[in-house]
Chimera marker file (.cmm) of the C-alpha trace (Angstrom):
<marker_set name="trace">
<marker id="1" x="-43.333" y="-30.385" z="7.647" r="1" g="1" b="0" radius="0.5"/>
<marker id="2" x="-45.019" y="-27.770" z="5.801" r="1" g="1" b="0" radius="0.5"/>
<marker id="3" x="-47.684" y="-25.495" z="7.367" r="1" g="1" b="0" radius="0.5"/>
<marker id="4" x="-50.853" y="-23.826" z="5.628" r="1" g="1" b="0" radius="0.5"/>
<marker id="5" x="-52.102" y="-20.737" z="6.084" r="1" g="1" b="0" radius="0.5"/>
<marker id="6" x="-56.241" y="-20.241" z="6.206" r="1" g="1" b="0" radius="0.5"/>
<marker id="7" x="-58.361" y="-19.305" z="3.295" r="1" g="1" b="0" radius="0.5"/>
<marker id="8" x="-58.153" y="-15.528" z="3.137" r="1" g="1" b="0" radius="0.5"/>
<marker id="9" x="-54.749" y="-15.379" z="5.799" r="1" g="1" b="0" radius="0.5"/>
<marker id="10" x="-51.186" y="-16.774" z="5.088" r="1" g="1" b="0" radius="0.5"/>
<marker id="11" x="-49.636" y="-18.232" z="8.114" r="1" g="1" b="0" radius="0.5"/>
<marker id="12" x="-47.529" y="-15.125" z="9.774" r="1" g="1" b="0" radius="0.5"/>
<marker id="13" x="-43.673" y="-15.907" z="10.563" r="1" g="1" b="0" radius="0.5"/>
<marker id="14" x="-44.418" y="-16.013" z="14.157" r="1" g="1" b="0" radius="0.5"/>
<marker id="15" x="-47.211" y="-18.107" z="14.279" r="1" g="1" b="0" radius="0.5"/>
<marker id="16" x="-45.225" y="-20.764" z="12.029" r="1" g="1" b="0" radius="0.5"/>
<marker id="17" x="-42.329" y="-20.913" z="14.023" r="1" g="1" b="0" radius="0.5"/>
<marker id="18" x="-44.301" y="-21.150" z="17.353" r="1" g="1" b="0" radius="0.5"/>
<marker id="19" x="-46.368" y="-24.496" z="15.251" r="1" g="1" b="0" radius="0.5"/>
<marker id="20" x="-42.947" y="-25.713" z="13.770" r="1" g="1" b="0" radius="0.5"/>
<marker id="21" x="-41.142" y="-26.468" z="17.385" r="1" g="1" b="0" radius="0.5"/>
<marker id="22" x="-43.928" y="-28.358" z="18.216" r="1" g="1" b="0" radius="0.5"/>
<marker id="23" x="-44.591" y="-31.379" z="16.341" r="1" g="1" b="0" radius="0.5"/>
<marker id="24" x="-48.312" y="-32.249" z="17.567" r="1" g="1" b="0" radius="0.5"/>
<marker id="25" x="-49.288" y="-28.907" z="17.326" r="1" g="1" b="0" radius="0.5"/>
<marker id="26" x="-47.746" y="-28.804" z="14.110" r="1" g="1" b="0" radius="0.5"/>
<marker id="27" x="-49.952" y="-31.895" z="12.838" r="1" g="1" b="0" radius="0.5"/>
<marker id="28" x="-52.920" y="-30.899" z="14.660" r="1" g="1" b="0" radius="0.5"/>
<marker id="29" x="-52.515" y="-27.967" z="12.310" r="1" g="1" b="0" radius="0.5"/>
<marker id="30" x="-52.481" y="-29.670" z="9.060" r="1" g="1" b="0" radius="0.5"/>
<marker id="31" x="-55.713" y="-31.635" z="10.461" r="1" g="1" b="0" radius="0.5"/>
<marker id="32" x="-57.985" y="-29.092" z="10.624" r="1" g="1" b="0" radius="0.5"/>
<marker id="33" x="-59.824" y="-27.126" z="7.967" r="1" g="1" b="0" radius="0.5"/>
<marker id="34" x="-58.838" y="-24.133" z="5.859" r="1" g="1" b="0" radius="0.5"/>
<marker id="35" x="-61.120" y="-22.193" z="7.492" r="1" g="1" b="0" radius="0.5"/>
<marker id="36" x="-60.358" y="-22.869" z="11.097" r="1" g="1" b="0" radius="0.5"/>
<marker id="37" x="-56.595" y="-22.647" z="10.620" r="1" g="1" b="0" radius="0.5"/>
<marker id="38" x="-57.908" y="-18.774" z="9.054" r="1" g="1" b="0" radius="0.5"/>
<marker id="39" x="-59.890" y="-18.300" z="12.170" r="1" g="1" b="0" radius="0.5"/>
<marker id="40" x="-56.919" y="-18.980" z="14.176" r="1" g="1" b="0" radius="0.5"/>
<marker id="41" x="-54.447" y="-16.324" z="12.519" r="1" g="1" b="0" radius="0.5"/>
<marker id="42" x="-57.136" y="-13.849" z="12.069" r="1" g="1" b="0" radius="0.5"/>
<marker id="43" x="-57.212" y="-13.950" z="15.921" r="1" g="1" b="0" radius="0.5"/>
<marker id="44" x="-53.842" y="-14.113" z="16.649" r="1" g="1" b="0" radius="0.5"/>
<marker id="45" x="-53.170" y="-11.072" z="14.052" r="1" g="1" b="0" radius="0.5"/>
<marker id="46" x="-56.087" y="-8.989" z="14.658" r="1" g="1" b="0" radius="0.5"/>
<marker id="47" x="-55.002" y="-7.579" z="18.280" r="1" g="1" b="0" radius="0.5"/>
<marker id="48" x="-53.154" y="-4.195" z="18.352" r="1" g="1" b="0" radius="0.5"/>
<marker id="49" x="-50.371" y="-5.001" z="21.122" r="1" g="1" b="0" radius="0.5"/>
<marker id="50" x="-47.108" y="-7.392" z="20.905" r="1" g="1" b="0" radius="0.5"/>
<marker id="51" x="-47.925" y="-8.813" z="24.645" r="1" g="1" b="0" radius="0.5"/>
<marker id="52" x="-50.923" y="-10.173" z="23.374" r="1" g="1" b="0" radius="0.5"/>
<marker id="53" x="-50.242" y="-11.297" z="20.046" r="1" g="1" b="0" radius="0.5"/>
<marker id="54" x="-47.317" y="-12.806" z="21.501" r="1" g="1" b="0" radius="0.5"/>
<marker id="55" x="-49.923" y="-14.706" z="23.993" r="1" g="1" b="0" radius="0.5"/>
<marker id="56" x="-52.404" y="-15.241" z="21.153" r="1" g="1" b="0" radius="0.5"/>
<marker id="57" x="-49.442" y="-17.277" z="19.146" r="1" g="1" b="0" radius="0.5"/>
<marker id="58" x="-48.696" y="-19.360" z="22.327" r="1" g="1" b="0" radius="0.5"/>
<marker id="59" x="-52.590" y="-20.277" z="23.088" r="1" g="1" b="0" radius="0.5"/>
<marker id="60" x="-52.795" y="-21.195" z="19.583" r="1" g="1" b="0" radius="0.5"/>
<marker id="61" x="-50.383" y="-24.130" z="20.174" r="1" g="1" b="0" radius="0.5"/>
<marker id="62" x="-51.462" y="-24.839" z="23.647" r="1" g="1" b="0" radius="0.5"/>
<marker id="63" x="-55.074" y="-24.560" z="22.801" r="1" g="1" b="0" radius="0.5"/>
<marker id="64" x="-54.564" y="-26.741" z="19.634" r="1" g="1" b="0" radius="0.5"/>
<marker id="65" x="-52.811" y="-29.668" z="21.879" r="1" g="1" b="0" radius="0.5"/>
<marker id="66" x="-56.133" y="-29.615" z="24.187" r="1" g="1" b="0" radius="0.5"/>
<marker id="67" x="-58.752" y="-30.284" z="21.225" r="1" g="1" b="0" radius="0.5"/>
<marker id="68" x="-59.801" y="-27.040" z="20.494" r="1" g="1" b="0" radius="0.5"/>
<marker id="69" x="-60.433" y="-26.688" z="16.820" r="1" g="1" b="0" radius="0.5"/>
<marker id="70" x="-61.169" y="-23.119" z="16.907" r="1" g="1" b="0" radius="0.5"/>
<marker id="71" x="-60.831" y="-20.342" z="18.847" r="1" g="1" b="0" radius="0.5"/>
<marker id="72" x="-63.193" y="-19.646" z="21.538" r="1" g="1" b="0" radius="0.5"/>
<marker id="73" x="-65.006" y="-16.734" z="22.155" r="1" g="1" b="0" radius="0.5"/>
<marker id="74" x="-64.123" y="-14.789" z="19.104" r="1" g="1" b="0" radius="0.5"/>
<marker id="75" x="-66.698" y="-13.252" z="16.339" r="1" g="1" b="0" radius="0.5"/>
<marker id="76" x="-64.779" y="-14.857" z="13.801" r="1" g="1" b="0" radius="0.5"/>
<marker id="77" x="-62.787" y="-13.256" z="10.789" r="1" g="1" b="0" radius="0.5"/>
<marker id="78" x="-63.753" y="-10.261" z="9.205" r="1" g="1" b="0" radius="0.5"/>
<marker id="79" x="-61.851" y="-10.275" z="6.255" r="1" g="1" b="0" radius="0.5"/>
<marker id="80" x="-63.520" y="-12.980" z="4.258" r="1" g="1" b="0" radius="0.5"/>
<marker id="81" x="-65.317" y="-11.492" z="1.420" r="1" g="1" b="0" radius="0.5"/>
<marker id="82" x="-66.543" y="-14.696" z="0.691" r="1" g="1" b="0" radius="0.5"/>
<marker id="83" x="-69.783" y="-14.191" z="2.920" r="1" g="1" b="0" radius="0.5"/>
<marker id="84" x="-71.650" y="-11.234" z="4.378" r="1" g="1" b="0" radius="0.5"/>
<marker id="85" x="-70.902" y="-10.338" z="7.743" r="1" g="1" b="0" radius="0.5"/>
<marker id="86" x="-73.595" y="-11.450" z="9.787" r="1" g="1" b="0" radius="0.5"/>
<marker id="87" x="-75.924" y="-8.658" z="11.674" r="1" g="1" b="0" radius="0.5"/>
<marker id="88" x="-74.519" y="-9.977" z="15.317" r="1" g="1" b="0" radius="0.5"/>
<marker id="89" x="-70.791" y="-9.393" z="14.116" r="1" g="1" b="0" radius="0.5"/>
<marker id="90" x="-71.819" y="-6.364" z="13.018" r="1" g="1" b="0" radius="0.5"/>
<marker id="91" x="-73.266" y="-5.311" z="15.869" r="1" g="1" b="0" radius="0.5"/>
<marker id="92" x="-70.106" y="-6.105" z="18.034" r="1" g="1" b="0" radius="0.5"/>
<marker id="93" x="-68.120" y="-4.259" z="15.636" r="1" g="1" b="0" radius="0.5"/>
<marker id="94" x="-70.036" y="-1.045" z="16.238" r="1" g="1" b="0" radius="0.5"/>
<marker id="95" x="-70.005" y="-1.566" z="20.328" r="1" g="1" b="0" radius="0.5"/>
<marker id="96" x="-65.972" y="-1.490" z="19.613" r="1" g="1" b="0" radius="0.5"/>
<marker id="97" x="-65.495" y="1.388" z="17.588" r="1" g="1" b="0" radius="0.5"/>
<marker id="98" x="-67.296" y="3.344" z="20.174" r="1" g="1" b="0" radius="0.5"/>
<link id1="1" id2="2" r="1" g="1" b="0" radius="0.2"/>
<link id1="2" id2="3" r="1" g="1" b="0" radius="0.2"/>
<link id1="3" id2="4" r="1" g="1" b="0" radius="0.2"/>
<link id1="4" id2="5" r="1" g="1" b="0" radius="0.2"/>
<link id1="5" id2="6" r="1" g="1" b="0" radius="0.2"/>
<link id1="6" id2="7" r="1" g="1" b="0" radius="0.2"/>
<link id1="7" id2="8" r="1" g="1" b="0" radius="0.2"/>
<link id1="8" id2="9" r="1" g="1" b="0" radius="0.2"/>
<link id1="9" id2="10" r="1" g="1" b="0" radius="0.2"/>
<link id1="10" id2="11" r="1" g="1" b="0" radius="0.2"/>
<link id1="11" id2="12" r="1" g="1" b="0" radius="0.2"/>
<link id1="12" id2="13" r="1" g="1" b="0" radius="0.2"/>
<link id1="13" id2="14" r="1" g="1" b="0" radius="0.2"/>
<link id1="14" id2="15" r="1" g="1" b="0" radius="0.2"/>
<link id1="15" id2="16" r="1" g="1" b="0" radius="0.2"/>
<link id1="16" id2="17" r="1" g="1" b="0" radius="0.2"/>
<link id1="17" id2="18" r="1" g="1" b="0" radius="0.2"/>
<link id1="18" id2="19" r="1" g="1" b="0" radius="0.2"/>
<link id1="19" id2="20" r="1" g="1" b="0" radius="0.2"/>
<link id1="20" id2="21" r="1" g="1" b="0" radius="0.2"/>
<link id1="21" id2="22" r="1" g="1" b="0" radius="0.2"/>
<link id1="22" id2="23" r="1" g="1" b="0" radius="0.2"/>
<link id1="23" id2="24" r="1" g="1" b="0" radius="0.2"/>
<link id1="24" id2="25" r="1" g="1" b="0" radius="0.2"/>
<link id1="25" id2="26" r="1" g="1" b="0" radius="0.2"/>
<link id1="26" id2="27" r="1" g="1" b="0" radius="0.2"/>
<link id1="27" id2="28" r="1" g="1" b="0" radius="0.2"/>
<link id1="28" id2="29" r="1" g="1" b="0" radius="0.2"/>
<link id1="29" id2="30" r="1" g="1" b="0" radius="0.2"/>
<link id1="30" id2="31" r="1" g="1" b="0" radius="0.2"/>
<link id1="31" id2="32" r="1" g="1" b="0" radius="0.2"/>
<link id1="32" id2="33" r="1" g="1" b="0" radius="0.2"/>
<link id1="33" id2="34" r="1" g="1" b="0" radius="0.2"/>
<link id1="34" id2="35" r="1" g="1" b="0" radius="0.2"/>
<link id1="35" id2="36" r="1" g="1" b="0" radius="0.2"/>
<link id1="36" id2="37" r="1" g="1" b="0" radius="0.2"/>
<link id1="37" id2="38" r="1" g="1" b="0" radius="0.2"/>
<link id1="38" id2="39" r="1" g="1" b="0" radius="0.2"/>
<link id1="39" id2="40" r="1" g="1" b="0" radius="0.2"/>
<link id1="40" id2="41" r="1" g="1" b="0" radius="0.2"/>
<link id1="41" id2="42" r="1" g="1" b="0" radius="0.2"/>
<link id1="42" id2="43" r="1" g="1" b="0" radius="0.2"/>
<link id1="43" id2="44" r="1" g="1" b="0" radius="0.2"/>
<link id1="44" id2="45" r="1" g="1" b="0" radius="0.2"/>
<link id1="45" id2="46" r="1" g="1" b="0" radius="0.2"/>
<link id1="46" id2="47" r="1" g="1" b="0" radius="0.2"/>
<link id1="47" id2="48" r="1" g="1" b="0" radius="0.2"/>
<link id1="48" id2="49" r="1" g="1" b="0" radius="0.2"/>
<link id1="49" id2="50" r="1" g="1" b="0" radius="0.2"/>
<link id1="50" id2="51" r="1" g="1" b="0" radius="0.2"/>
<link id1="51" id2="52" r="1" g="1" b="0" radius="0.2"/>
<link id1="52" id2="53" r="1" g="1" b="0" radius="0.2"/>
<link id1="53" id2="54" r="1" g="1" b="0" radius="0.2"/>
<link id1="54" id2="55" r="1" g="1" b="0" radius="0.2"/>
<link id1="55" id2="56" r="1" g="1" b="0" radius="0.2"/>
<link id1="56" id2="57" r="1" g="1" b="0" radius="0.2"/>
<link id1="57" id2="58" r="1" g="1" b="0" radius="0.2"/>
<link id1="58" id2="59" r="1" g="1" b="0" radius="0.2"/>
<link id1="59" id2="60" r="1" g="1" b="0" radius="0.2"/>
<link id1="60" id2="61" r="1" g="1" b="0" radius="0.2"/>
<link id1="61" id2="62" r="1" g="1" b="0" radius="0.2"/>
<link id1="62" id2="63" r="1" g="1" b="0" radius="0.2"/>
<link id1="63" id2="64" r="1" g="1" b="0" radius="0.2"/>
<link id1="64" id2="65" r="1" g="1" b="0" radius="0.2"/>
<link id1="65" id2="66" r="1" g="1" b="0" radius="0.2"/>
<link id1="66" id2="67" r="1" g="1" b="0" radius="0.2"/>
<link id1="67" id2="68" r="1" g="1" b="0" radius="0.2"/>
<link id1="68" id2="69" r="1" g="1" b="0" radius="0.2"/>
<link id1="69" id2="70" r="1" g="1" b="0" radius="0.2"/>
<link id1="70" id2="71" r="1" g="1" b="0" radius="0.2"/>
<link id1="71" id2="72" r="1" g="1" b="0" radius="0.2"/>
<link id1="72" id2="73" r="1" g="1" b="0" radius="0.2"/>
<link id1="73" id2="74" r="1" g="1" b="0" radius="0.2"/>
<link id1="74" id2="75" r="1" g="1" b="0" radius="0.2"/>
<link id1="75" id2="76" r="1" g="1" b="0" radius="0.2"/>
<link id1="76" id2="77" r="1" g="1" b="0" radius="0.2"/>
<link id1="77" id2="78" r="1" g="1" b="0" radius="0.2"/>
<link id1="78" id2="79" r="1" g="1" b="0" radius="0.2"/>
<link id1="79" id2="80" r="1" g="1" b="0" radius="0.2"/>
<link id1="80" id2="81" r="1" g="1" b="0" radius="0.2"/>
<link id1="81" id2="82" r="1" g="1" b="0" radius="0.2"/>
<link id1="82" id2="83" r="1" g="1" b="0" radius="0.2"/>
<link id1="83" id2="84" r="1" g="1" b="0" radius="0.2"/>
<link id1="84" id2="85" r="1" g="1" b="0" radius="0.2"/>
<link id1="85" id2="86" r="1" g="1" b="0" radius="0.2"/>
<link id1="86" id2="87" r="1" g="1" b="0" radius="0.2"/>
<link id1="87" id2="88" r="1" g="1" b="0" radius="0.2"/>
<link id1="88" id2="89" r="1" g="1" b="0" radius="0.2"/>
<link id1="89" id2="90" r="1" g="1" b="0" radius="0.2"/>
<link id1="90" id2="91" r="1" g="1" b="0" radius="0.2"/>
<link id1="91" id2="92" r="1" g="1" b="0" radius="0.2"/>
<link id1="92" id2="93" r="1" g="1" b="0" radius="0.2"/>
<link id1="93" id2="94" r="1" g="1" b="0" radius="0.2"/>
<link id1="94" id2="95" r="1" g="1" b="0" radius="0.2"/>
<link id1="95" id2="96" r="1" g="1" b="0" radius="0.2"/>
<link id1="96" id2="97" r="1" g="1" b="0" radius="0.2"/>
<link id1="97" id2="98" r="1" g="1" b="0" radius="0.2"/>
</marker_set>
């Protein structure tokens, strides 16, 4: 089966292998939308340590397989430059670089 990547992210090596050994995770995948499979890698990419990128790719899966369309919690991606980034991103942006 091929796997997509999201609308401003390719799907990273780990992430496809992790989706490829799992067959309903794998077509839950292809199911949802460009932009939710972006939000997904964006948040399993955009942490800075391997422990928890390595979690992020297995909640992705798990998390997939129990409905969730997108991941919870999370401000979203910042890399689309197809929108402005809203004043409340923003403003947890700045709270992080501090």
């Amino acid at each position: 089966m091929k796997l997509t990547g999201g609308t401003v992210h390719t799907l990273p090596p780990d992430l496809k292998a992790a989706l490829a050994k799992d067959a309903k995770a794998a077509r839950l995948w292809e199911e949802i939308t460009p932009l939710a499979r972006n939000e997904w890698i964006c948040w399993t990419i955009s942490v800075k340590q391997d422990k928890t990128r390595n979690d992020h790719v297995k909640r992705v899966v798990s998390e997939l397989k129990d409905g969730m369309r997108r991941p919870c919690c999370w401000i979203g991606c910042i890399h689309r430059t197809d929108k402005k980034v809203s004043r409340s991103v923003q403003f947890v942006l700045a709270k992080r670089s501090k």
